[in-house]
C-alpha positions as CSV (number, residue, x, y, z in Angstrom):
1,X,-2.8,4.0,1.5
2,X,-3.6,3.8,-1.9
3,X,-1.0,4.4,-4.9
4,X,-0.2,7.5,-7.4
5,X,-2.8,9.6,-9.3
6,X,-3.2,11.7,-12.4
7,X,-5.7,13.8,-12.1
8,X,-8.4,14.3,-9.6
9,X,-11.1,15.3,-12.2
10,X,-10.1,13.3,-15.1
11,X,-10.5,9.9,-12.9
12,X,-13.7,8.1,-13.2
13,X,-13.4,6.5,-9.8
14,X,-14.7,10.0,-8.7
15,X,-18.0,9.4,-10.5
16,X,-20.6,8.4,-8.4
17,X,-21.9,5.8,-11.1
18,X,-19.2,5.6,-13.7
19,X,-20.8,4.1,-16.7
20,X,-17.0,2.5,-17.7
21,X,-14.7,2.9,-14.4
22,X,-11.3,4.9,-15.1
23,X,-9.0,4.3,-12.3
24,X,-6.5,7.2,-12.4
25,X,-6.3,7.4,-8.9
26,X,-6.3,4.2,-7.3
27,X,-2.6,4.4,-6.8
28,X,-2.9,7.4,-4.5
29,X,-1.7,5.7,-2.0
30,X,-3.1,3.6,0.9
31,X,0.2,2.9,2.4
32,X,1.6,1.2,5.0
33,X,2.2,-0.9,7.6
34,X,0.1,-2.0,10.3
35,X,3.4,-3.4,11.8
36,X,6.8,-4.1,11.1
37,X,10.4,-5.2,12.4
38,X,13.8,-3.2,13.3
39,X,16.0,-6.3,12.6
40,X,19.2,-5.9,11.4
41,X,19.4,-8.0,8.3
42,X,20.9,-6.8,5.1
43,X,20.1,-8.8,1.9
44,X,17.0,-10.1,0.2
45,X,18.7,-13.4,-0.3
46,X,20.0,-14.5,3.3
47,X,20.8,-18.0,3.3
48,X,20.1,-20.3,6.3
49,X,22.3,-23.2,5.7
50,X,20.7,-25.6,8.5
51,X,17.0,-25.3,6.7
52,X,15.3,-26.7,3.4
53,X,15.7,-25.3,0.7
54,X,11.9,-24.4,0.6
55,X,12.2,-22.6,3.9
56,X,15.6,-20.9,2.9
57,X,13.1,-19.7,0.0
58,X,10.5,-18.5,2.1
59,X,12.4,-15.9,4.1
60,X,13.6,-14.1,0.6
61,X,11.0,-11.8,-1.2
62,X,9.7,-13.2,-3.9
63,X,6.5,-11.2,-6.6
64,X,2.9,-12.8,-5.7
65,X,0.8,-14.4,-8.6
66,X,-2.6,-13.5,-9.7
67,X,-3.0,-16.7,-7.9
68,X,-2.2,-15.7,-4.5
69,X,-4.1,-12.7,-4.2
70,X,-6.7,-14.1,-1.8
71,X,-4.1,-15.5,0.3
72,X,-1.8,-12.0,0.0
73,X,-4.6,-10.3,0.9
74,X,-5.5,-11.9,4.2
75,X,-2.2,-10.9,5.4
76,X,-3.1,-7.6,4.7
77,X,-6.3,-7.6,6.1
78,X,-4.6,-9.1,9.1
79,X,-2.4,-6.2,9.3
80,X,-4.9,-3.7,8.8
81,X,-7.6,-5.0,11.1
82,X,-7.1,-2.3,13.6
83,X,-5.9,0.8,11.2
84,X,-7.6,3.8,11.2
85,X,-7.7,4.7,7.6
86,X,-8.5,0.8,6.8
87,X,-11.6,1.7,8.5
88,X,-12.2,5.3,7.2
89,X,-14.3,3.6,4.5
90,X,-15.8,0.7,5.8
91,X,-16.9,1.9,9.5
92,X,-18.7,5.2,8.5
93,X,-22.6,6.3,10.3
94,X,-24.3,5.0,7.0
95,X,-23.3,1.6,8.2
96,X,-23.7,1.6,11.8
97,X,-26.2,-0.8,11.4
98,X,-23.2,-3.9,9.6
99,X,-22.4,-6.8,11.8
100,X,-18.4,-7.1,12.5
101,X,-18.6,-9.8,9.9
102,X,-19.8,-7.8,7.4
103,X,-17.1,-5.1,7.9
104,X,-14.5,-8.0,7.8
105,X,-16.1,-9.0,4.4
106,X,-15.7,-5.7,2.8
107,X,-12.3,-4.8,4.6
108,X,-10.8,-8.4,2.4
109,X,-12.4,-7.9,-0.4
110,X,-10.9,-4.7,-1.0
111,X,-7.7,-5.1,-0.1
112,X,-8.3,-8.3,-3.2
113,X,-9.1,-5.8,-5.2
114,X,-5.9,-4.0,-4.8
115,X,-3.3,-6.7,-4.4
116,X,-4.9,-8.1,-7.7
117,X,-4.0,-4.6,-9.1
118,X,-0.8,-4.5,-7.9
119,X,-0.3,-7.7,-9.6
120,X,-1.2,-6.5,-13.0
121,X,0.7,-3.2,-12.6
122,X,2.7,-2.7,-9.7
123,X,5.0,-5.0,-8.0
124,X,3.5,-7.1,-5.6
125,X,6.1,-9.0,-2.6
126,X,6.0,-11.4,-0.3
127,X,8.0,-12.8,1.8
128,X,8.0,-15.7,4.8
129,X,6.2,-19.8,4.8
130,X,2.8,-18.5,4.6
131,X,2.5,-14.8,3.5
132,X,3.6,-13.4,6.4
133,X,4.2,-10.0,5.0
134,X,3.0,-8.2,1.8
135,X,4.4,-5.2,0.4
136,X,2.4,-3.6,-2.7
137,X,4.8,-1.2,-5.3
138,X,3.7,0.9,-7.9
139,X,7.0,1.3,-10.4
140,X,8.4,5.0,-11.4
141,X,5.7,5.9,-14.4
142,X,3.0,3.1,-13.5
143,X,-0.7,3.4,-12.4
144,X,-4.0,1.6,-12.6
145,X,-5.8,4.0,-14.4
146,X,-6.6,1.5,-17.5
147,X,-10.2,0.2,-17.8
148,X,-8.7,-3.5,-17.8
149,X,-6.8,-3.6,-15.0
150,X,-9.7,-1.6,-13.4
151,X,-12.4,-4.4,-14.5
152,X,-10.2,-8.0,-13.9
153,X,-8.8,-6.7,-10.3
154,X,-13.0,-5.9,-9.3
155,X,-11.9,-2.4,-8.1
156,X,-14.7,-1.0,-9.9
157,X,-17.2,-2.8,-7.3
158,X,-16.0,-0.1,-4.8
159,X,-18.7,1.9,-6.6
160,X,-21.5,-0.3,-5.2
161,X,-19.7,-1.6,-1.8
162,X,-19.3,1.4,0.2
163,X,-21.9,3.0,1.1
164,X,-22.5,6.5,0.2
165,X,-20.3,8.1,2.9
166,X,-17.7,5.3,2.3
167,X,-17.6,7.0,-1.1
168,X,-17.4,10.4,-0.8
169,X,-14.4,9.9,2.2
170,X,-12.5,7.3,-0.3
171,X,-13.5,9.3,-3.5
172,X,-14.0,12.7,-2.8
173,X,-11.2,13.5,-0.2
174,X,-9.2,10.0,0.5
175,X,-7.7,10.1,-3.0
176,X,-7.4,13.5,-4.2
177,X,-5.7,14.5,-1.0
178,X,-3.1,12.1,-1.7
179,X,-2.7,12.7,-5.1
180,X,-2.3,16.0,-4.4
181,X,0.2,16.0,-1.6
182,X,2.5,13.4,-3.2
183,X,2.7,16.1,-6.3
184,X,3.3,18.8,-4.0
185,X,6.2,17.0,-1.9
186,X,7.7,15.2,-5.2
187,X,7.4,17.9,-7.7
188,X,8.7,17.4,-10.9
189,X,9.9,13.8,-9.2
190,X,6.3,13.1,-9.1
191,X,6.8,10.1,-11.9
192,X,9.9,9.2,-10.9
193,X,9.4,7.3,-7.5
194,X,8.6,4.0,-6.4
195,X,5.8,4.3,-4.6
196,X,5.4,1.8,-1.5
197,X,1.3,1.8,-1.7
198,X,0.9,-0.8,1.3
199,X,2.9,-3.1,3.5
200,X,1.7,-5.1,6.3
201,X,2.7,-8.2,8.6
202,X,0.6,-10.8,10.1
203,X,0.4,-10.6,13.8
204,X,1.5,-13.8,14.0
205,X,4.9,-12.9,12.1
206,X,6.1,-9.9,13.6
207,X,9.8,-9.3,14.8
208,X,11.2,-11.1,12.0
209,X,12.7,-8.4,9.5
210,X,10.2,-8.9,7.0
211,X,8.9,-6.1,6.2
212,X,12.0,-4.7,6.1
213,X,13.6,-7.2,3.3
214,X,10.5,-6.2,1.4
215,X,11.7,-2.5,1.4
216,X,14.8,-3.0,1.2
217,X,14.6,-5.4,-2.0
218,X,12.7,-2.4,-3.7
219,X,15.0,0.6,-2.1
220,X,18.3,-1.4,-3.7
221,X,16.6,-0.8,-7.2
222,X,15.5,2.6,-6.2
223,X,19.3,3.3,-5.8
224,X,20.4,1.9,-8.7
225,X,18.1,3.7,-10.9
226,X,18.3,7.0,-8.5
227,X,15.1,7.4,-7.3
228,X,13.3,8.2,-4.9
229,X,10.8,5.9,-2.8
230,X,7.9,7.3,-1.2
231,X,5.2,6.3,1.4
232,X,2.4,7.8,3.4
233,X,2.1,6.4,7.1
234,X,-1.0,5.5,8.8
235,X,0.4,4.0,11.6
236,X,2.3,6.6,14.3
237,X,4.7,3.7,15.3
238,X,6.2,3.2,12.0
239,X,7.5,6.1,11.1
240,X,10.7,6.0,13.7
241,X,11.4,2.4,11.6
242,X,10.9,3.8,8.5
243,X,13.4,6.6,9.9
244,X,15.9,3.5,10.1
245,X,15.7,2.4,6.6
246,X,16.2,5.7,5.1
247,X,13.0,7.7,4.9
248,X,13.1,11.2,6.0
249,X,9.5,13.3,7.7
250,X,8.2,15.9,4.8
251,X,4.7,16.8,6.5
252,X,1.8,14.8,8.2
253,X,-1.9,15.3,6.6
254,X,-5.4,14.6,7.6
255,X,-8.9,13.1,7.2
256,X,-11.6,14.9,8.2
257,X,-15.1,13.6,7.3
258,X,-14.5,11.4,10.6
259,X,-15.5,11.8,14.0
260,X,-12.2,12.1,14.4
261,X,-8.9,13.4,12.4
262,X,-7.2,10.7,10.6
263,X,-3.2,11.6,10.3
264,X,-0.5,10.0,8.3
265,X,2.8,11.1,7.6
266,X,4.4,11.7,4.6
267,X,7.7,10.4,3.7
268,X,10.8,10.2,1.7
269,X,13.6,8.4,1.3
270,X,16.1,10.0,-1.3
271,X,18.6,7.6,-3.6
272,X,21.5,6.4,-2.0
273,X,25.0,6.5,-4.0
274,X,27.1,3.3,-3.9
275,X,30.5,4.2,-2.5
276,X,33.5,5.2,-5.1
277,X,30.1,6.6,-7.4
């Protein structure tokens, strides 16, 4: 669920206490939706002639400010609440002792830290009257690897918020797995992709098509450009709607430091040609 990657052991997010934070890897990929919608609608910018033009806006995507990350990120944390590699990190045997609250505390303020990220150096979309869905994008070429970005988003106080086995899951095999799988199914396309790093709806928002405008806004670019998007799964329902928007199965992967194996699925969906191209 968390972005793209360099290099497993260049990144300094792999150092247990990093004296300046590197974040090579922080792309590598979180992905994807706790839920979504198989509506039929085809364009970002649907108008609704019978509503206000504020609510006409709100069902178009539209990039989130450095402003909105606390309210982006509740969505997500909304979405997430129940997903198994959300959890990976947070609900490990070192803190068996945390109070629901306290999981709920860390689970938000990490998904601030990376919609604050995605702000800076991805694309960051929403979409509906109150946040209803978030989608995070990291552009062909783009990462958040640069001690900045690292330092104003807070990801660098991952080092001291998970708890030991929280870091060696989200360090040690979370993120180089990923990194190392996207590589391996992309190739020499490794660069070249957009990379959809997390997309979620609010439970309360479902049904609507919103998470699909969100990929569909970025997959229109995607073909223009021809590239590739690509997404890892966490959620076994989504792929078949994933299926419906163009992505194509390359393999499924696992965690392992669990009780548990944790799977996603890996997927692609290759550059549509306009017609008469």
């Amino acid at each position: 669920m968390f972005g793209t990657v360099v290099k497993p052991s260049s990144t300094l997010l792999e150092a247990q206490n990093p004296p300046a934070p590197k974040m090579e890897k922080m792309n590598a990929a979180i992905t994807i939706e706790s839920t979504t919608s198989a509506s039929t609608s085809t364009s970002a910018s649907t108008s609704f002639p019978n509503e206000p033009s504020n609510i006409i806006r709100s069902h178009e995507p539209r990039v989130i400010k450095l402003s909105e990350v606390k309210a982006a990120a509740l969505c997500l944390a909304d979405a997430f609440a129940k997903d198994d590699v959300a959890m990976y990190f947070i609900e490990t045997p070192d803190r068996a002792r945390k109070s629901a609250a306290a999981n709920w505390s860390l689970h938000v303020s990490i998904l601030e830290y990376v919609v604050a990220a995605h702000c800076m150096k991805g694309l960051a979309l929403t979409i509906g009257p109150n946040y209803d869905c978030v989608a995070l994008w990291m552009p062909p070429g783009q990462n958040m690897d640069d001690l900045c970005t690292i330092l104003r988003s807070g990801m660098w106080r991952l080092h001291y918020r998970l708890s030991a086995e929280g870091k060696a899951r989200f360090f040690k095999e979370f993120l180089p797995l990923l990194h190392d799988t996207k590589a391996e199914v992309l190739g020499a396309r490794d660069d070249e992709a957009w990379y959809l790093v997390y997309i979620g709806t609010k439970s309360s928002a479902r049904g609507k098509g919103y998470a699909r405008k969100l990929i569909e806004y970025v997959a229109r670019m995607a073909d223009a450009q021809s590239r590739p998007c690509y997404l890892e799964s966490s959620n076994a329902v989504n792929p078949v709607i994933y299926a419906k928007l163009g992505f194509a199965p390359e393999k499924k992967i696992h965690l392992t430091r669990g009780r548990k194996p944790v799977e996603l699925e890996i997927m692609v969906r290759e550059p549509v040609k306009a017609e008469g191209v």
